[in-house]
PDB file with SEQRES, HELIX, SHEET and CRYST1 records, atoms N, CA, C and O in Angstrom:
SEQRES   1 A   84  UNK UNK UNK UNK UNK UNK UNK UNK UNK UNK UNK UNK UNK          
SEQRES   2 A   84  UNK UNK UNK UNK UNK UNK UNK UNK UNK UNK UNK UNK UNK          
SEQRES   3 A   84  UNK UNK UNK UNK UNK UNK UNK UNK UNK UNK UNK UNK UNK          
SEQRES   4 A   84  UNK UNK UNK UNK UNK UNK UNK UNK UNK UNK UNK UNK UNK          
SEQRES   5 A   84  UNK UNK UNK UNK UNK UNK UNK UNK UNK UNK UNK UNK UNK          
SEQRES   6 A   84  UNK UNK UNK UNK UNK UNK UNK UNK UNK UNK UNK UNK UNK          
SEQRES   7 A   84  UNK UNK UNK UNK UNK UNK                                      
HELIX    1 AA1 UNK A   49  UNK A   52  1                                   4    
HELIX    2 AA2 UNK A   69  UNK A   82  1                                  14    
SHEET    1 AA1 2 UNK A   3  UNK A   5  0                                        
SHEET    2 AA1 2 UNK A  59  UNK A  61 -1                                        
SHEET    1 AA2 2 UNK A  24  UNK A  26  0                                        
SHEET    2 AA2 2 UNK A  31  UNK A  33 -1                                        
CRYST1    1.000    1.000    1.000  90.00  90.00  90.00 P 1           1          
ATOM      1  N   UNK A   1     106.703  89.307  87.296  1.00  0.00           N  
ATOM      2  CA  UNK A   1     105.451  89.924  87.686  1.00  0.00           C  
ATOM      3  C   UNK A   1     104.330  88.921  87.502  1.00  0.00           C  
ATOM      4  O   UNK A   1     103.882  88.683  86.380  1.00  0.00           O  
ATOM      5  N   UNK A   2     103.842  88.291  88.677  1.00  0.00           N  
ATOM      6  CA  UNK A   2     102.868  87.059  88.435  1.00  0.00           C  
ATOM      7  C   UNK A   2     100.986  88.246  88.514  1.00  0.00           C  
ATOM      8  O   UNK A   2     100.452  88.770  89.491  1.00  0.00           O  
ATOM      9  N   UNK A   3     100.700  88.231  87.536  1.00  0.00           N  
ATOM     10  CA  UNK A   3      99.178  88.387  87.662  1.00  0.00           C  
ATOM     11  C   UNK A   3      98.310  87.787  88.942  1.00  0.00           C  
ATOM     12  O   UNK A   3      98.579  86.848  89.691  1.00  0.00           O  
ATOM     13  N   UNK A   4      97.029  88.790  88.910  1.00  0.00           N  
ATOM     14  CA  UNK A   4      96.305  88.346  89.862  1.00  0.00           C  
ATOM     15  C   UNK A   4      95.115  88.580  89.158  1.00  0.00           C  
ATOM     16  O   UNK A   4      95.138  89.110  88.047  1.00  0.00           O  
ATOM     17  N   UNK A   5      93.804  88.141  89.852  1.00  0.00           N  
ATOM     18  CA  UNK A   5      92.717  87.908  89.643  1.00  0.00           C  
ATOM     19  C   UNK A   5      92.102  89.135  90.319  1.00  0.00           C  
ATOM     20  O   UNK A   5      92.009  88.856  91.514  1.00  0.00           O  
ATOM     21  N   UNK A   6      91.718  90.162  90.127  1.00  0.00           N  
ATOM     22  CA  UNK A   6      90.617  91.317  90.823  1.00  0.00           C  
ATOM     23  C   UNK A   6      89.274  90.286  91.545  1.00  0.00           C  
ATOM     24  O   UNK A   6      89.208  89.057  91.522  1.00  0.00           O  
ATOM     25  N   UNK A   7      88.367  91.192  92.114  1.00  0.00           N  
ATOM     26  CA  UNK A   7      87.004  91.060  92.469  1.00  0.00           C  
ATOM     27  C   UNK A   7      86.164  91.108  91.690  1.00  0.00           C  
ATOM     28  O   UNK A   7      85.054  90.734  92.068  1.00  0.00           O  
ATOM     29  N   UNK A   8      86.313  91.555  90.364  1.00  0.00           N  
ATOM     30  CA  UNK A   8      85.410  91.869  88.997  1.00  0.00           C  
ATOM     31  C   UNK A   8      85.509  90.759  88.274  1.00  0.00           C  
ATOM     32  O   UNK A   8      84.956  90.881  87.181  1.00  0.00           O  
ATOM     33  N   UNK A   9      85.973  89.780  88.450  1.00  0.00           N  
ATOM     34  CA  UNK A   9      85.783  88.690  87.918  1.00  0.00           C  
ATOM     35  C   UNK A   9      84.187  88.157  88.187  1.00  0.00           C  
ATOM     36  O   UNK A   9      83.514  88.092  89.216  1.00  0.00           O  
ATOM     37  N   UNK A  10      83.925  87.830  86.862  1.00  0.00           N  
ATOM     38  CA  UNK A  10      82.531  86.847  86.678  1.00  0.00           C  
ATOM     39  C   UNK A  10      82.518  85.271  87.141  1.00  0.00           C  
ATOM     40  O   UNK A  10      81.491  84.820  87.647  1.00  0.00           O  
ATOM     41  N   UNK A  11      83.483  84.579  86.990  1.00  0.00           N  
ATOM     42  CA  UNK A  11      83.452  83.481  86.861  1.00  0.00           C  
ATOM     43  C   UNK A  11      83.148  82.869  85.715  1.00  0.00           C  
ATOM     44  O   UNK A  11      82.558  81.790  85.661  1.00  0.00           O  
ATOM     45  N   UNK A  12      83.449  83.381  84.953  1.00  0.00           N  
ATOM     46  CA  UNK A  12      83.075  82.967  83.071  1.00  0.00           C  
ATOM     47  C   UNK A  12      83.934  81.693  82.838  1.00  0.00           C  
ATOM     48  O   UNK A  12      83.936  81.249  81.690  1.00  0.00           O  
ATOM     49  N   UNK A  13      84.498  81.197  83.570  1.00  0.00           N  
ATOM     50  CA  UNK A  13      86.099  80.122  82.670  1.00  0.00           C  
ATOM     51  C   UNK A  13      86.555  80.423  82.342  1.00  0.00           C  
ATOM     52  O   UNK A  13      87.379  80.744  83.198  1.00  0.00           O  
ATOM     53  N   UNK A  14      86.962  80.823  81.202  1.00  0.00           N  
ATOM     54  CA  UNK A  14      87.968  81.475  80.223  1.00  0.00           C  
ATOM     55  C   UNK A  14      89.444  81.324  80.343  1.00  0.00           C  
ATOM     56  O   UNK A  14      90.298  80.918  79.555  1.00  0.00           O  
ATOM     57  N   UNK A  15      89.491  81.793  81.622  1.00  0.00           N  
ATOM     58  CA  UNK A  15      91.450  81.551  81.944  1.00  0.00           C  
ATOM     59  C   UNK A  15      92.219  80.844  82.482  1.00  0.00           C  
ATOM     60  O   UNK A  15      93.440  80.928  82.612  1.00  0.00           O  
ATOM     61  N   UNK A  16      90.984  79.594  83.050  1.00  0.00           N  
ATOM     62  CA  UNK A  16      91.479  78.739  83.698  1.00  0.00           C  
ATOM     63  C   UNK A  16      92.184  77.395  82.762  1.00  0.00           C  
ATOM     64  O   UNK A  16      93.104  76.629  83.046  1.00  0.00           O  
ATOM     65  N   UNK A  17      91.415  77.488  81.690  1.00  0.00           N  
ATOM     66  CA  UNK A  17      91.893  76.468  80.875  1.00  0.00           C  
ATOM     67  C   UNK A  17      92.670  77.125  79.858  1.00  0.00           C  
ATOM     68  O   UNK A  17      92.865  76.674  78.729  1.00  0.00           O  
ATOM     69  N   UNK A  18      93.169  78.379  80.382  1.00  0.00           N  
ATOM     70  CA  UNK A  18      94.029  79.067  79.012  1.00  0.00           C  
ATOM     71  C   UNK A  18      95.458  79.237  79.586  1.00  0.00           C  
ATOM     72  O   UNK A  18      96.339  79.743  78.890  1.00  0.00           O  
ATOM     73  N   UNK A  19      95.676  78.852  80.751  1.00  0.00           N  
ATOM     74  CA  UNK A  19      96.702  79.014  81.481  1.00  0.00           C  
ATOM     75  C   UNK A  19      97.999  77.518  81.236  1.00  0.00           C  
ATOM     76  O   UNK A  19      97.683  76.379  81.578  1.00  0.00           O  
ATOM     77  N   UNK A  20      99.156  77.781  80.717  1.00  0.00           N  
ATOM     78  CA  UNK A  20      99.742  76.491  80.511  1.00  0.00           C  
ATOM     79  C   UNK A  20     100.829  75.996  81.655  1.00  0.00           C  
ATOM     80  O   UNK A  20     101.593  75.032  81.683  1.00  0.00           O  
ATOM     81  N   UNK A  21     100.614  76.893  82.433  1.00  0.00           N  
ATOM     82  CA  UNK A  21     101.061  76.181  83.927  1.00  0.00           C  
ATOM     83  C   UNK A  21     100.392  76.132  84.709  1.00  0.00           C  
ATOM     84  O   UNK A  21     100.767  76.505  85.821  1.00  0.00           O  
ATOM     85  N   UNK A  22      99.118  75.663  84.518  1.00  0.00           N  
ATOM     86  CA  UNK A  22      98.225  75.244  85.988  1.00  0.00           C  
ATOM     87  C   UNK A  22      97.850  76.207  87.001  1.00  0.00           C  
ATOM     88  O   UNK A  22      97.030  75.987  87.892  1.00  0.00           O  
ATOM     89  N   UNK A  23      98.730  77.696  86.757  1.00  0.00           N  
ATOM     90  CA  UNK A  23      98.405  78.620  87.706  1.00  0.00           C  
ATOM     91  C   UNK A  23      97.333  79.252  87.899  1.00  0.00           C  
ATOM     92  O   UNK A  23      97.356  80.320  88.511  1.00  0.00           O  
ATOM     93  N   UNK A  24      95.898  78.589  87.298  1.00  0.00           N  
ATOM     94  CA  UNK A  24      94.958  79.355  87.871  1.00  0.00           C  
ATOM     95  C   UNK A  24      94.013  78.339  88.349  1.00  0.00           C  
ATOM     96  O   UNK A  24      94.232  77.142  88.161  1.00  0.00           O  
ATOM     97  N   UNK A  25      92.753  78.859  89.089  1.00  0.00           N  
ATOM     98  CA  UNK A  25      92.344  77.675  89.603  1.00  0.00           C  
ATOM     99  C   UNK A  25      90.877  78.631  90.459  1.00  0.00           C  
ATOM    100  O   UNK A  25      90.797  79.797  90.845  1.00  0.00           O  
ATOM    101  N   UNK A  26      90.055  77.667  90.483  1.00  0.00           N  
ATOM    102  CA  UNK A  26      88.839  78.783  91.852  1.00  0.00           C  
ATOM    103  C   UNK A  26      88.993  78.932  92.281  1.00  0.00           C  
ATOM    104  O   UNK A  26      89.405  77.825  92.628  1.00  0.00           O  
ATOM    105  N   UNK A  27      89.361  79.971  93.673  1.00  0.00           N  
ATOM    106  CA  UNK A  27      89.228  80.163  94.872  1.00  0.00           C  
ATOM    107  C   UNK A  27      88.175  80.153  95.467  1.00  0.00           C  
ATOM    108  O   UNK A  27      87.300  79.542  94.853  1.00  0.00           O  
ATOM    109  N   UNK A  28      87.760  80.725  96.756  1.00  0.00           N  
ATOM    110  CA  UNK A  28      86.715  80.560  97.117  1.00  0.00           C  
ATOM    111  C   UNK A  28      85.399  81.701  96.598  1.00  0.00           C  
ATOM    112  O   UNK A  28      84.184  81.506  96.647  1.00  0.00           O  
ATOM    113  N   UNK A  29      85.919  82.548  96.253  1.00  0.00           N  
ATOM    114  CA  UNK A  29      84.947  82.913  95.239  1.00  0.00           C  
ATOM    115  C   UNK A  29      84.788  83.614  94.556  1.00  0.00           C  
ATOM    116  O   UNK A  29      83.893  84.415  94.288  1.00  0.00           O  
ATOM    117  N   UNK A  30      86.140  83.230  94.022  1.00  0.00           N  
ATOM    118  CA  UNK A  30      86.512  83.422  91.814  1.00  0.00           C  
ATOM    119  C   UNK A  30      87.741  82.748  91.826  1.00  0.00           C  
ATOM    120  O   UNK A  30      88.411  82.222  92.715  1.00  0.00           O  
ATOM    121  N   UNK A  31      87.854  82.877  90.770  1.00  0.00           N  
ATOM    122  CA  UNK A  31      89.426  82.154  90.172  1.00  0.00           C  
ATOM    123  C   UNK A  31      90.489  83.327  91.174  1.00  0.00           C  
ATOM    124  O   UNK A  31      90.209  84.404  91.701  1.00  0.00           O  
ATOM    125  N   UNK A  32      91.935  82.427  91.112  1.00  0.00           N  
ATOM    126  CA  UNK A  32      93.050  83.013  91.199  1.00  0.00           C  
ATOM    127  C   UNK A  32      94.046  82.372  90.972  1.00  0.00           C  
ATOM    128  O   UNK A  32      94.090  81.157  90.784  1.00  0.00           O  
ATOM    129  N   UNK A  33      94.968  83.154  90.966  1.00  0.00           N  
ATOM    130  CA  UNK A  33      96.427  82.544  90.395  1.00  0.00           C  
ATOM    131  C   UNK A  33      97.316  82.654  91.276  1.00  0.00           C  
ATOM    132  O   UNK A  33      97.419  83.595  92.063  1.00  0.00           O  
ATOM    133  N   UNK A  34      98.331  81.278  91.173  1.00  0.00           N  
ATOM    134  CA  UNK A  34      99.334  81.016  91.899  1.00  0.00           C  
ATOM    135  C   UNK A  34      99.953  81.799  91.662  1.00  0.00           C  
ATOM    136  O   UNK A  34      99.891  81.892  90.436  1.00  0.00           O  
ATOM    137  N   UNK A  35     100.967  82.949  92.251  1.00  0.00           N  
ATOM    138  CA  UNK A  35     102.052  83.527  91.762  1.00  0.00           C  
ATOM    139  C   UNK A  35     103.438  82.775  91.563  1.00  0.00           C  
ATOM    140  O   UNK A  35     104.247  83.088  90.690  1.00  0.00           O  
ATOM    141  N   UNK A  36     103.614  81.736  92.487  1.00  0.00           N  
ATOM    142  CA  UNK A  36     104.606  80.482  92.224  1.00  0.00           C  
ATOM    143  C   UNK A  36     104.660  79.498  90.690  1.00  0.00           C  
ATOM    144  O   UNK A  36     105.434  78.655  90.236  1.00  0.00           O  
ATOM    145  N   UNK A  37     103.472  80.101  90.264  1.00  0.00           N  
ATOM    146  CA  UNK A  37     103.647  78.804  89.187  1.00  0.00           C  
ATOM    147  C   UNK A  37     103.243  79.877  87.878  1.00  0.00           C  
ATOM    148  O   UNK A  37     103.328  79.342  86.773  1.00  0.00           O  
ATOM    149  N   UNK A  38     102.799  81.381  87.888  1.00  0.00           N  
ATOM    150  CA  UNK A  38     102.750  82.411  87.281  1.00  0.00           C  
ATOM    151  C   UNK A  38     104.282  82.770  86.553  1.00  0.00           C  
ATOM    152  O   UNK A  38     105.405  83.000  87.001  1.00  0.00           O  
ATOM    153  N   UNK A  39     103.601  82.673  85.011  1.00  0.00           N  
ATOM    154  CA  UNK A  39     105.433  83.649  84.325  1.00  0.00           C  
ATOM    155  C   UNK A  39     104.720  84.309  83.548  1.00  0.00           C  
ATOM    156  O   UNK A  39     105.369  84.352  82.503  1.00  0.00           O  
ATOM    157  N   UNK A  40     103.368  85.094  83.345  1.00  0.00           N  
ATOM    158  CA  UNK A  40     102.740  85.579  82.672  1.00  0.00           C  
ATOM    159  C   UNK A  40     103.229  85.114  80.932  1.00  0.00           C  
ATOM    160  O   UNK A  40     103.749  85.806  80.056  1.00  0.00           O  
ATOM    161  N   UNK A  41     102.802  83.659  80.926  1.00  0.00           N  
ATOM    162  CA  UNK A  41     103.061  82.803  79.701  1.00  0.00           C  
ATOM    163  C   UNK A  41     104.300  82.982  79.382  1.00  0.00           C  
ATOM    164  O   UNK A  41     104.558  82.323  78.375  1.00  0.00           O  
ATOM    165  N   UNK A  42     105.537  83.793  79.919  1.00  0.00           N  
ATOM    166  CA  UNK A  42     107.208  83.591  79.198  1.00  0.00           C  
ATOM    167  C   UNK A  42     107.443  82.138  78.832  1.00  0.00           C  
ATOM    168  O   UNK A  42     107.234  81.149  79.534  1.00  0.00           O  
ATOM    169  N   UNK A  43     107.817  82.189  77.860  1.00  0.00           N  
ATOM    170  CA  UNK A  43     108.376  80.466  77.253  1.00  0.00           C  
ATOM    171  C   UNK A  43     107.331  80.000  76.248  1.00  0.00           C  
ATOM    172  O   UNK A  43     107.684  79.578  75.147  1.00  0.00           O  
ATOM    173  N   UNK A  44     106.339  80.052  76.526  1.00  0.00           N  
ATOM    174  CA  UNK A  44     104.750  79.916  76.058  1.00  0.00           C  
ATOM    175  C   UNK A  44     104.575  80.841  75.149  1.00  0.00           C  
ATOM    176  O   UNK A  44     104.814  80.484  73.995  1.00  0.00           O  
ATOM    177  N   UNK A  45     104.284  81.753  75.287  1.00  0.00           N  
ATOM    178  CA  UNK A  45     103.152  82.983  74.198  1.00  0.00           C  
ATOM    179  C   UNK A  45     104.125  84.107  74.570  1.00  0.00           C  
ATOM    180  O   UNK A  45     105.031  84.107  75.404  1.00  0.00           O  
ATOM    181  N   UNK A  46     103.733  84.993  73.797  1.00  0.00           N  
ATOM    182  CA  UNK A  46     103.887  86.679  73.841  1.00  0.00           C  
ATOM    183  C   UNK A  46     103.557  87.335  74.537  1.00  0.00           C  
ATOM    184  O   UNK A  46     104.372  88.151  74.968  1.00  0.00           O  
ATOM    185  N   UNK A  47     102.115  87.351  75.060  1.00  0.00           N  
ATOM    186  CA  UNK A  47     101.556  87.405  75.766  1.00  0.00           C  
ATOM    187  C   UNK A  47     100.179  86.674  76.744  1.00  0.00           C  
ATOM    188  O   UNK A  47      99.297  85.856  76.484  1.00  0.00           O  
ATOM    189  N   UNK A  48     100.515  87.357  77.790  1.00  0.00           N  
ATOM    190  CA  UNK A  48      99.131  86.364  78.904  1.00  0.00           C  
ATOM    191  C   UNK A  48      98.054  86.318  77.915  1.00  0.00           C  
ATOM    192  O   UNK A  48      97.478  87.146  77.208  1.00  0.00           O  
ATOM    193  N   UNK A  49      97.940  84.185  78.253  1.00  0.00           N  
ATOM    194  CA  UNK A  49      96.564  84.247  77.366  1.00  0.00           C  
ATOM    195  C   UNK A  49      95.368  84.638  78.367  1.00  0.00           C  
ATOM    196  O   UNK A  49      94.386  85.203  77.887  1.00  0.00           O  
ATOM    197  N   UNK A  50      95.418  84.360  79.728  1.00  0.00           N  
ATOM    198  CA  UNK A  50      93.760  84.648  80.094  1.00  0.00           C  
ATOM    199  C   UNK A  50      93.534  86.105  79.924  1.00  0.00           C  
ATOM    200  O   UNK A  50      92.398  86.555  79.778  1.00  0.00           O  
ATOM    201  N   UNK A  51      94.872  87.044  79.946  1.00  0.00           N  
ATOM    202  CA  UNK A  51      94.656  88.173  79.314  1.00  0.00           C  
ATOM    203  C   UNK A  51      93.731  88.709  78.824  1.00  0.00           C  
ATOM    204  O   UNK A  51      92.783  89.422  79.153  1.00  0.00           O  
ATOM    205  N   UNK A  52      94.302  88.091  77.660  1.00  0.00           N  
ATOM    206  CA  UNK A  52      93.943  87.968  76.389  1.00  0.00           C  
ATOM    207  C   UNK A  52      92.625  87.276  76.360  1.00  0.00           C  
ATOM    208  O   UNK A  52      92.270  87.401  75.188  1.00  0.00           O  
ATOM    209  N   UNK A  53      91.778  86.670  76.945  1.00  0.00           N  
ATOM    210  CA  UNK A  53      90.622  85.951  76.846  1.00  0.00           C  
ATOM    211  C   UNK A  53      90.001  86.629  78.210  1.00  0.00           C  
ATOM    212  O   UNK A  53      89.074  85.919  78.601  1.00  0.00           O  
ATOM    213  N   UNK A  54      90.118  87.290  78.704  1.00  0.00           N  
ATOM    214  CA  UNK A  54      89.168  87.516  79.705  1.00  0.00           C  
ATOM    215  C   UNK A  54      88.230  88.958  79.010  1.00  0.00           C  
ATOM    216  O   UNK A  54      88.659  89.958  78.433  1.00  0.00           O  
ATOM    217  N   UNK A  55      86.467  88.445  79.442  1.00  0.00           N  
ATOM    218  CA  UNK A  55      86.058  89.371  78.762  1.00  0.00           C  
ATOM    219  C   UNK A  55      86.028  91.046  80.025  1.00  0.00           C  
ATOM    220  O   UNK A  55      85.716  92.116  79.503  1.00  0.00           O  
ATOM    221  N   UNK A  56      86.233  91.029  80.939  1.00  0.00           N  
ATOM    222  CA  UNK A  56      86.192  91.865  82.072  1.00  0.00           C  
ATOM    223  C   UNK A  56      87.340  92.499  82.439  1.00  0.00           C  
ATOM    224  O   UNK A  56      87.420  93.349  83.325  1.00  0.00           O  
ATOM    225  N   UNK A  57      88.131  92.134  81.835  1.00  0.00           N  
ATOM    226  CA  UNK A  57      89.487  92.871  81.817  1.00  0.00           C  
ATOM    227  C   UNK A  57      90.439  93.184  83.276  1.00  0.00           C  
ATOM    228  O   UNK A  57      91.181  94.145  83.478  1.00  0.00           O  
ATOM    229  N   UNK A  58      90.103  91.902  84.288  1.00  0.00           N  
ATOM    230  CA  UNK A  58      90.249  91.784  85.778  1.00  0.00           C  
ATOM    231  C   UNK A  58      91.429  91.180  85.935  1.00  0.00           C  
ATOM    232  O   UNK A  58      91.564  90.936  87.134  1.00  0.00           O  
ATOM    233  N   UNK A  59      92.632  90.707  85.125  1.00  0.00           N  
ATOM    234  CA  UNK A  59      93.760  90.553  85.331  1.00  0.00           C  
ATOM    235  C   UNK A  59      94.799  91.562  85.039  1.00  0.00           C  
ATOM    236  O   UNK A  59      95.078  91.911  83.892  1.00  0.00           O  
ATOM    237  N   UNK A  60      95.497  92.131  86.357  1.00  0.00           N  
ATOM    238  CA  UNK A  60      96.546  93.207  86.646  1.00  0.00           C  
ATOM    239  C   UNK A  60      97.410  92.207  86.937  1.00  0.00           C  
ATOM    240  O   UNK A  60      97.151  91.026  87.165  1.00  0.00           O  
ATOM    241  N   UNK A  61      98.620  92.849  86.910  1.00  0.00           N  
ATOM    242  CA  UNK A  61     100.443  92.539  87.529  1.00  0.00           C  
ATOM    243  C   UNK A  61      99.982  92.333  88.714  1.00  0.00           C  
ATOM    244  O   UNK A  61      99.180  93.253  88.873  1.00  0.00           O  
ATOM    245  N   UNK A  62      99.988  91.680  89.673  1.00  0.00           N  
ATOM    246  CA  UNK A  62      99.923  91.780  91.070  1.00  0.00           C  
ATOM    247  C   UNK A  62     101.281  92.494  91.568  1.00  0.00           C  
ATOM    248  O   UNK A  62     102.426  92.151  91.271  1.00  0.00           O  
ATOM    249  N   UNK A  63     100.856  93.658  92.464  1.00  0.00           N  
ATOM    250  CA  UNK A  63     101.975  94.388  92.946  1.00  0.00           C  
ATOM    251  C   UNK A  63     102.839  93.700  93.821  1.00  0.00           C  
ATOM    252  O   UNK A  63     104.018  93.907  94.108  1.00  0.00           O  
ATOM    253  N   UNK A  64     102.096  92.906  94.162  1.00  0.00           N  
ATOM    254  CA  UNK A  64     103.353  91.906  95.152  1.00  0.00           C  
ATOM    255  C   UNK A  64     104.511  90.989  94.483  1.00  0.00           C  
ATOM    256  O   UNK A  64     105.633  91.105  94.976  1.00  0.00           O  
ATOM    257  N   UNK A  65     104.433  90.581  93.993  1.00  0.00           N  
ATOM    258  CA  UNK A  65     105.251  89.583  93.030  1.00  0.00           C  
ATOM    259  C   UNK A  65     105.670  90.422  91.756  1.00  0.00           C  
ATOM    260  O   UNK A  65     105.141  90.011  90.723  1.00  0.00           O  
ATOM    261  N   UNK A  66     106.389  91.354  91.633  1.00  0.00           N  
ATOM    262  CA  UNK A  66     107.078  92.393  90.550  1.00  0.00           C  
ATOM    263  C   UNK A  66     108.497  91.400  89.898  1.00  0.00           C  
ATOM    264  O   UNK A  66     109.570  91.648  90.447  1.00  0.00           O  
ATOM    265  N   UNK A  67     108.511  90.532  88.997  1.00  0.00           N  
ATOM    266  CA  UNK A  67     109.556  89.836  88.565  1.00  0.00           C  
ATOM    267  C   UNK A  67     110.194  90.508  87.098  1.00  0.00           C  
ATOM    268  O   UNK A  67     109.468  90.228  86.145  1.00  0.00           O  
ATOM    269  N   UNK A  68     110.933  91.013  86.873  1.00  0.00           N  
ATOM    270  CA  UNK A  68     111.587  90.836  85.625  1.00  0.00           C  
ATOM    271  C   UNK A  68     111.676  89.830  84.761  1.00  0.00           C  
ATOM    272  O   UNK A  68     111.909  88.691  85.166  1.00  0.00           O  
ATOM    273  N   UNK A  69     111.466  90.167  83.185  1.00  0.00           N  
ATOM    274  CA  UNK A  69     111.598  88.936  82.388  1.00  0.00           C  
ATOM    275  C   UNK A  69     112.331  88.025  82.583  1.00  0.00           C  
ATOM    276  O   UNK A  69     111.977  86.863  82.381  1.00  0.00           O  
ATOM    277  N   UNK A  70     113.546  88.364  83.031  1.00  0.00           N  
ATOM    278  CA  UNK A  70     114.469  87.640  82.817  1.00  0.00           C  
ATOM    279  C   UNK A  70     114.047  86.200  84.164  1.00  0.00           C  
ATOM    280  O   UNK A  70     114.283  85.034  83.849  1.00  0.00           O  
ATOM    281  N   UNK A  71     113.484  86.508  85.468  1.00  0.00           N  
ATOM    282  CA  UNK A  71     113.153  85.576  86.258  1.00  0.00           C  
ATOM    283  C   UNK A  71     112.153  85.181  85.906  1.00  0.00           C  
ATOM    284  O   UNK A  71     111.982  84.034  86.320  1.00  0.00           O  
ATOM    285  N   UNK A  72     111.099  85.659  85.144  1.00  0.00           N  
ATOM    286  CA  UNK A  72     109.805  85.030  84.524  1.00  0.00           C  
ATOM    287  C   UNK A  72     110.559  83.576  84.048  1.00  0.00           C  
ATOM    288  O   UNK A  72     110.537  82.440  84.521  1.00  0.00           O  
ATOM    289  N   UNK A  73     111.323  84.266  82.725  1.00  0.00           N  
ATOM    290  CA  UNK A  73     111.971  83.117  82.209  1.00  0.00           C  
ATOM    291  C   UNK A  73     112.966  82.025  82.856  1.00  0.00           C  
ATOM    292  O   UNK A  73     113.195  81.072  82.112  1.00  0.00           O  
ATOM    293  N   UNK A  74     113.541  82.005  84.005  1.00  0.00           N  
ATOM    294  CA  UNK A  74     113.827  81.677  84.922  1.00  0.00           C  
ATOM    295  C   UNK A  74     112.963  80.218  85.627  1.00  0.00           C  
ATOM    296  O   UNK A  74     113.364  79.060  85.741  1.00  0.00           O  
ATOM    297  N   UNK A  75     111.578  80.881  86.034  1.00  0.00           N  
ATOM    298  CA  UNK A  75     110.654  80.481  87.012  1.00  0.00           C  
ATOM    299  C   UNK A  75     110.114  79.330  85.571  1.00  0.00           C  
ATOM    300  O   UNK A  75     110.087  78.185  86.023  1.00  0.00           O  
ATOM    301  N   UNK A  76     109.744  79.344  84.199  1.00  0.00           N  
ATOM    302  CA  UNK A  76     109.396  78.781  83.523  1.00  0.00           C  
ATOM    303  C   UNK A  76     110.406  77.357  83.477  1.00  0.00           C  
ATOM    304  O   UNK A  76     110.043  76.213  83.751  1.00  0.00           O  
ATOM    305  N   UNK A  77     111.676  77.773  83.076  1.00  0.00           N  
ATOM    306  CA  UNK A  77     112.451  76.901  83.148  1.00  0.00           C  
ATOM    307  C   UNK A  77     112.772  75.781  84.225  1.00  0.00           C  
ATOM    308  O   UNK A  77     113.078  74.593  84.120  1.00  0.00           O  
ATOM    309  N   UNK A  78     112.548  76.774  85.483  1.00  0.00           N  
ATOM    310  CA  UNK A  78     112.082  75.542  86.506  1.00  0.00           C  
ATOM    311  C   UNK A  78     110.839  74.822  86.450  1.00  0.00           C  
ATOM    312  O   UNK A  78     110.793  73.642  86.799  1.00  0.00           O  
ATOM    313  N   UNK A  79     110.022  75.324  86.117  1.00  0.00           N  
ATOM    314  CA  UNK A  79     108.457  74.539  86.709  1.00  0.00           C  
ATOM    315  C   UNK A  79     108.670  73.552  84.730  1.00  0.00           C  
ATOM    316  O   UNK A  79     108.554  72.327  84.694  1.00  0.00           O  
ATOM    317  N   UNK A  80     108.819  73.968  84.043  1.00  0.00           N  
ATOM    318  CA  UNK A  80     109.038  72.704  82.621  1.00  0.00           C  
ATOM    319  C   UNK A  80     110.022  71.500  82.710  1.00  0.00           C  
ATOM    320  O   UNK A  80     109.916  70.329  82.346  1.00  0.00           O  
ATOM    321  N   UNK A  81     110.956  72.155  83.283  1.00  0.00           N  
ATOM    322  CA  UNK A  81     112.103  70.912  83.790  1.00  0.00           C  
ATOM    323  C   UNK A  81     111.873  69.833  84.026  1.00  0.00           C  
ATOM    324  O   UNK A  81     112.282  68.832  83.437  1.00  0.00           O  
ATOM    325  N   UNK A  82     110.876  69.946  85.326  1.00  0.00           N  
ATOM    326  CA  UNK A  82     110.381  68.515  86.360  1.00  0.00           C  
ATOM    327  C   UNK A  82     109.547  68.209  85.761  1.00  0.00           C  
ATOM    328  O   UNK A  82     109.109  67.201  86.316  1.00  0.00           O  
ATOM    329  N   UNK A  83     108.773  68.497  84.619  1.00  0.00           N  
ATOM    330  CA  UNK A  83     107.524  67.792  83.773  1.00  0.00           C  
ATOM    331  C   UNK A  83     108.076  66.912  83.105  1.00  0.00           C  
ATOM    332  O   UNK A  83     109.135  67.234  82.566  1.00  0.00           O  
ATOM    333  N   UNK A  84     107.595  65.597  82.919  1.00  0.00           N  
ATOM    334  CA  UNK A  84     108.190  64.112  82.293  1.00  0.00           C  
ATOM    335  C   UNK A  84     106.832  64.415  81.019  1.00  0.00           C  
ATOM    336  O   UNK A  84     106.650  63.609  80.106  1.00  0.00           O  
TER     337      UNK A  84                                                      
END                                                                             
């Protein structure tokens, strides 16, 4: 289940630099997240840090991308692999 970014986003920062796979980033006008590079932190943390740091509370599951842990953990293991 890769998170998404709502419209209620401020643009505060917060989750862009809290993200440890690169999956978030500005769009054209607010942040959003890759769902390709999204494991809602599996491997990493317990739980999502921009989550966890957003003061607006604008990150949901994106209904499109519904993954089970088990491919979260999966999708992590690929995208850490190819990192030197």
């Amino acid at each position: 289940m890769a998170l998404m970014i709502t419209d209620e986003c401020i643009n505060c920062d917060v989750c862009e630099p809290e993200c440890p796979n690169d999956a978030i980033s500005m769009g054209e006008s607010i942040y959003v997240i890759d769902p390709h590079k999204c494991t809602e932190c599996v491997g990493h943390f317990d739980e999502p840090q921009c989550v966890q740091v957003c003061p607006v509370s604008c990150i949901p599951v994106h209904p499109e991308h519904v993954e089970s842990r088990d491919q979260l953990q999966q999708k992590y293991f690929l995208l850490t692999q190819t990192k030197v």
